[in-house]
N, C-alpha and C positions, 0 to 999 in steps of 0.2 A: 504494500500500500504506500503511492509516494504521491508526490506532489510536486509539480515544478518550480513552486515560488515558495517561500513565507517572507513574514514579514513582521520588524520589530513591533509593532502593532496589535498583531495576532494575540488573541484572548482565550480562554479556558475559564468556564463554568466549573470550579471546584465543586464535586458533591450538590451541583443547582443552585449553589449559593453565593459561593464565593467568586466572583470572577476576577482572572490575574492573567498579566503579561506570562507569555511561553517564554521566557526567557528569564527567567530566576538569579537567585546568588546561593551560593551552598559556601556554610560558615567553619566546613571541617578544615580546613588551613589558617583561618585567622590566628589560633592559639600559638603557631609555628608547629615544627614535626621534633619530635624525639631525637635525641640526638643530633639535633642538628643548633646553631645559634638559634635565638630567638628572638621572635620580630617585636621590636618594641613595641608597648602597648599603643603610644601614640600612632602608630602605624596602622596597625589593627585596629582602631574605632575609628580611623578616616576613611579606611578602604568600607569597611562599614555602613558609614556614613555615604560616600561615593557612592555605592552600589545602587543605593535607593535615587541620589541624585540623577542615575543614570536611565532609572525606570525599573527596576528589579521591582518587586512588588510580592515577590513571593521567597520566602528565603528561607532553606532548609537548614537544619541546629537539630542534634544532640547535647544530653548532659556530658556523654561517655565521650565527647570530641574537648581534650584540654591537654596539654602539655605540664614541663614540669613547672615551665611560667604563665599558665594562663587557661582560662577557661572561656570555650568559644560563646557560651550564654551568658557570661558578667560581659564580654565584649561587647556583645550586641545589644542589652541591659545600658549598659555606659553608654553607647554609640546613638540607640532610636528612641530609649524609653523618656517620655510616654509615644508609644508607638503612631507613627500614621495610622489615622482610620482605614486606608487599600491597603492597608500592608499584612498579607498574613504570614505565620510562620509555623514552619514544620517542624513536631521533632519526632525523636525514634525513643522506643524503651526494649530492652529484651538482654543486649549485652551485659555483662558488668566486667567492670576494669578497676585494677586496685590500680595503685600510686605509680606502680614502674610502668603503666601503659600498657602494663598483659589482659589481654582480654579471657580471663579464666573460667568463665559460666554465665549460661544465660540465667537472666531473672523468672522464679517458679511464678507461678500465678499468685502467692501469696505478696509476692514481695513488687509486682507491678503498680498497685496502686502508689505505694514509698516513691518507685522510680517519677510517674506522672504526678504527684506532687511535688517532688524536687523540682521539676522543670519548671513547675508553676512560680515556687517560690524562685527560682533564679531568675528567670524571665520578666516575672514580675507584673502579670499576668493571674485574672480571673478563671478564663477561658484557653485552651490551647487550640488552637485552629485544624490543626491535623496534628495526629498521632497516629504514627505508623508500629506496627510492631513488628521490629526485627528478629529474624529468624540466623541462628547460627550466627557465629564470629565474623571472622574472613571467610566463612564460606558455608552455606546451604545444607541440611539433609534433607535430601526427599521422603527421606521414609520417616520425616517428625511431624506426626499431626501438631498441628498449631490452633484448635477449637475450642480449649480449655484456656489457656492464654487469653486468647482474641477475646472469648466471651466476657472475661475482667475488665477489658478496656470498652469493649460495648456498654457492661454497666456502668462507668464510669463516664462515657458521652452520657447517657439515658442519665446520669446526676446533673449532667450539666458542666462538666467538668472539661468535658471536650465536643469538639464540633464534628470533625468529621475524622473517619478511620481509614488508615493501609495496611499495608501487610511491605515487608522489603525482605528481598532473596528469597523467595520463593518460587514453587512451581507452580502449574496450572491447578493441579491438586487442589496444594494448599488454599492457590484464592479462590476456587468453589468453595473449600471448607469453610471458608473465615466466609462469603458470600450467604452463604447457610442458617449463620449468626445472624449478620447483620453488614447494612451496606458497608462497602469497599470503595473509598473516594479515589484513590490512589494507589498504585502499583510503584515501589523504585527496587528498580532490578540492576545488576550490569548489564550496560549494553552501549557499543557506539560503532562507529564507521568500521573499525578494527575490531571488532568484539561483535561482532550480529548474531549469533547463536538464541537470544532472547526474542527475535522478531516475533514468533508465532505468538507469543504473549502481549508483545506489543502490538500487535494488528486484534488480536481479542481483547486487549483494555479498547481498542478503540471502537469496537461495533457495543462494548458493554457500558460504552459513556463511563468507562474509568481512566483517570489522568495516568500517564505513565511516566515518568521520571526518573528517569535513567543516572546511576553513580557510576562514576571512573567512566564518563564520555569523553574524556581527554586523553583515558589511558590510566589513569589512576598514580602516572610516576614509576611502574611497574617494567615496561618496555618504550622506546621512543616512539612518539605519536607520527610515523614514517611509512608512508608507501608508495608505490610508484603509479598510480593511481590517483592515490590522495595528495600527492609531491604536484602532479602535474595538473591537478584540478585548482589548486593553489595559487600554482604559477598561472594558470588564468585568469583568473581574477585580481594577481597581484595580493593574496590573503596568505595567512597563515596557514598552514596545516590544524591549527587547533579553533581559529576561525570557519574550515571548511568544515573540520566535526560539529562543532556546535550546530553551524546552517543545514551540515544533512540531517540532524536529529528533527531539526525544524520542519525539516520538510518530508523526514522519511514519512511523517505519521501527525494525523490532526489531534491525537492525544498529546503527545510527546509535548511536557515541558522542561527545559533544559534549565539547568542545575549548577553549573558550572561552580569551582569554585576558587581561591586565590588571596594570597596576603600579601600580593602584590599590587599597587596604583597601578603600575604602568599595566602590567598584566590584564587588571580588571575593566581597565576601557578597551583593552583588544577585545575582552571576551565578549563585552557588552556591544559591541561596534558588528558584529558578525551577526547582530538579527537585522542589520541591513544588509544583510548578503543576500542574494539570490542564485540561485543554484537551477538550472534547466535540466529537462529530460537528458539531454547526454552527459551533464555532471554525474547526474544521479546511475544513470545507467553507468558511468565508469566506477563511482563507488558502491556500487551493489556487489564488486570484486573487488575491493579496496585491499 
């Protein structure tokens, strides 16, 4: 399912309710990474701050996204609060991560409500707009029903405590499971130009009016965001290779809101500058083999 155009403009109906720019800020680099220096805080409440400047309107945040100087939800607490009225944000619960940044065990269904109250009190925040619940660490089981989980956070929207529900890293499975319970606003899976193996999820959030939102659409920092495809679809337009990912998400699919994320200024206007990209049937057709 593609498309030959989008455009920074382009909007999504959250869950019927909410409607936001396809083009996002994801807050998991503002705190800096592990081991590496760390980005002063003044850095991080600008880029922040920027984001929104730029049009972001929808901005994805975990508790479990902080380093050993900083925490991505006091950043964005500093940076927006009291938040724009268009501005929603996302977080996730299900991991837990002690001090050294190891992600040791997900959270039992007892211990989700603690995690979705943390978020509230960090954020700062009555209501939390989406709450996704994340499935596995760094990576997925398919054979983990997730219905007992999901049910906690359902009752917890039905308090009023949240707006609308996801599910992230899962399978088709699982999001009938969690579907079963109760509505699914939102899917974020990996997925991007170099990484398509999610598509068929992606094309069924799209016929089932579920938003999909894709993590590590850059690549995640894992391998270079490089290919001779995506090199040369680049150089035609005179864009980035990480511009061209962002614009095929845009246009791979009329769910798909992009996420992108960065604790870099300069960074964050390239990424933001790529929903004026336009990408044609023979872009697309060359990165369908990217």
């Amino acid at each position: 399912m593609t498309s030959p155009t989008n455009s920074a403009t382009d909007t999504y109906d959250l869950g019927g309710t909410l409607t936001i720019p396809r083009l996002g800020f994801g807050a998991m680099q503002l705190p800096g990474r592990w081991h590496k220096p760390p980005i002063p805080r003044e850095t991080s409440v600008a880029v922040a701050r920027r984001a929104v400047e730029l049009g972001a309107r929808h901005i994805d945040t975990a508790a479990f996204y902080f380093s050993p100087a900083a925490r991505a939800n006091d950043i964005l607490r500093e940076a927006l609060h009291p938040y724009p009225a268009d501005v929603t944000i996302a977080t996730k619960v299900g991991p837990l991560r002690d001090d050294t940044g190891r992600m040791y065990a997900e959270a039992a269904p007892g211990q989700l409500r603690g995690e979705v109250e943390r978020n509230l009190r960090d954020l700062a925040v009555d209501v939390l707009d989406l709450v996704y619940l994340r499935v596995g660490r760094l990576a997925g089981d398919a054979a983990d029903p997730i219905g007992e989980r999901f049910a906690v956070l359902a009752g917890l929207r039905d308090e009023g405590l949240i707006r609308h529900l996801g599910v992230s890293n899962v399978t088709r499975a699982q999001l009938d499971e969690a579907r079963a319970i109760a509505p699914v606003a939102a899917v974020q899976n990996r997925f991007g130009v170099l990484d398509q193996q999610d598509g068929a999820l992606a094309d069924a959030c799209a016929d089932l009016g579920i938003a999909y939102m894709p993590f590590f659409a850059l690549g995640g920092g894992h391998a270079p965001l490089s290919g001779e495809n995506l090199d040369a679809v680049a150089a035609r337009h005179g864009a980035t290779p990480f511009q061209v990912a962002i614009a095929w998400g845009l246009a791979r699919s009329p769910s798909i809101v992009q996420i992108p994320g960065t604790g870099s200024l300069a960074h964050l206007e390239e990424n933001m500058a790529a929903g004026r990209l336009v990408l044609d049937g023979e872009d697309m057709a060359l990165l369908a083999v990217a």
